[in-house]
Residue frames as qw, qx, qy, qz and C-alpha x, y, z in Angstrom:
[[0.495, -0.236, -0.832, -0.085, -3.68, 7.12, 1.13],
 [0.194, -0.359, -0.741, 0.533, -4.23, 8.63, 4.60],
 [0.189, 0.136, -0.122, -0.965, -6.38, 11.58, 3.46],
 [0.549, -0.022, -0.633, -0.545, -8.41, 9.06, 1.50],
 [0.457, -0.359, -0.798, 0.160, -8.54, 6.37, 4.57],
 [0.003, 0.208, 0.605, -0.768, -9.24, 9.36, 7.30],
 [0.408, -0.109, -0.407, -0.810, -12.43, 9.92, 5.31],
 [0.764, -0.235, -0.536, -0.270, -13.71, 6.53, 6.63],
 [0.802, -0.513, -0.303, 0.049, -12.22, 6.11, 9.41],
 [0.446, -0.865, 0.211, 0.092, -9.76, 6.65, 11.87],
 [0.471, 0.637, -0.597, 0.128, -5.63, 6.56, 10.47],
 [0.926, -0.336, 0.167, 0.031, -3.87, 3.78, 12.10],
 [0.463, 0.824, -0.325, -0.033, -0.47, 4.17, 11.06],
 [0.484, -0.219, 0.841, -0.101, 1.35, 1.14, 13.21],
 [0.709, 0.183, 0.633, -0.251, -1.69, -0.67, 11.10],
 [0.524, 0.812, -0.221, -0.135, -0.91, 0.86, 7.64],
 [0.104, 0.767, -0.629, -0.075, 2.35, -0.18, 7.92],
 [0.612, -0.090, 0.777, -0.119, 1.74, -3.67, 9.15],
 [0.763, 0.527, 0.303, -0.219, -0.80, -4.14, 5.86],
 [0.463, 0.854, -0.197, -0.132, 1.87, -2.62, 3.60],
 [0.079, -0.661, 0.743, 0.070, 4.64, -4.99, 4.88],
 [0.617, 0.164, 0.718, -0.277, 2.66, -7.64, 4.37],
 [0.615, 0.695, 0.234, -0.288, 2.27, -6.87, 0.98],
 [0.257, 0.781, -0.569, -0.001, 5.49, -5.89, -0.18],
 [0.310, -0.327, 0.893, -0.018, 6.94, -9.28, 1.18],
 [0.788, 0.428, 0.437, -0.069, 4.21, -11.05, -1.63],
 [0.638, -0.220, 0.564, 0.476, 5.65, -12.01, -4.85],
 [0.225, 0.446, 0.700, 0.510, 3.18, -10.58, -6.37],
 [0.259, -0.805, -0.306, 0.438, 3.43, -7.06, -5.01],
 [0.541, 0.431, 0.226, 0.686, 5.03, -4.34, -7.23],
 [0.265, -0.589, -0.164, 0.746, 5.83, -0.41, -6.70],
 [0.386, 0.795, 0.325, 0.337, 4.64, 1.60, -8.69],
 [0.546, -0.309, 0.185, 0.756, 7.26, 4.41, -9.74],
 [0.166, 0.948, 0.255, -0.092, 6.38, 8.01, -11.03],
 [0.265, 0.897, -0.192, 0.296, 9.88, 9.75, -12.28],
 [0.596, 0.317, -0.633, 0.378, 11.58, 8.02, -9.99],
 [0.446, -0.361, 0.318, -0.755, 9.27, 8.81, -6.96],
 [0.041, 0.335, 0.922, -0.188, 7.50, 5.95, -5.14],
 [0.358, 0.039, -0.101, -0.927, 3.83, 6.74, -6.19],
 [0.777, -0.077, -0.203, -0.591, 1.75, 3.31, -5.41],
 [0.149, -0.356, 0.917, -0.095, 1.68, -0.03, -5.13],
 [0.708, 0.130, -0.397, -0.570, 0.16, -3.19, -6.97],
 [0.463, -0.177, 0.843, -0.207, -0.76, -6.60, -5.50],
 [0.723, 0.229, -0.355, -0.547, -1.97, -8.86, -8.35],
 [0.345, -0.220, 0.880, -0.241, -2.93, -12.25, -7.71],
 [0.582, -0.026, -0.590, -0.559, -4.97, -15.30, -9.79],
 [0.680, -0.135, 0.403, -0.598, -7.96, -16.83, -8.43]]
């Protein structure tokens, strides 16, 4: 992700982390899992 975000803009990595705990504390957040690696993460939600 930071490779991909320093493209656009400047890394924030206090702020990354904020966004991503924020997520992960939704019920509707999920890890994606690669061999037993963290390797993502899904937020689904209905409008």
């Amino acid at each position: 992700m930071k490779a991909l975000t320093e493209d656009l803009l400047k890394w924030n990595e206090a702020g990354q982390k904020r966004v991503l705990d924020l997520a992960l504390a939704q019920k509707c957040t999920f890890i994606i899992m690669i061999d037993g690696s963290d390797a993502g993460w899904l937020q689904v939600d209905e409008a």
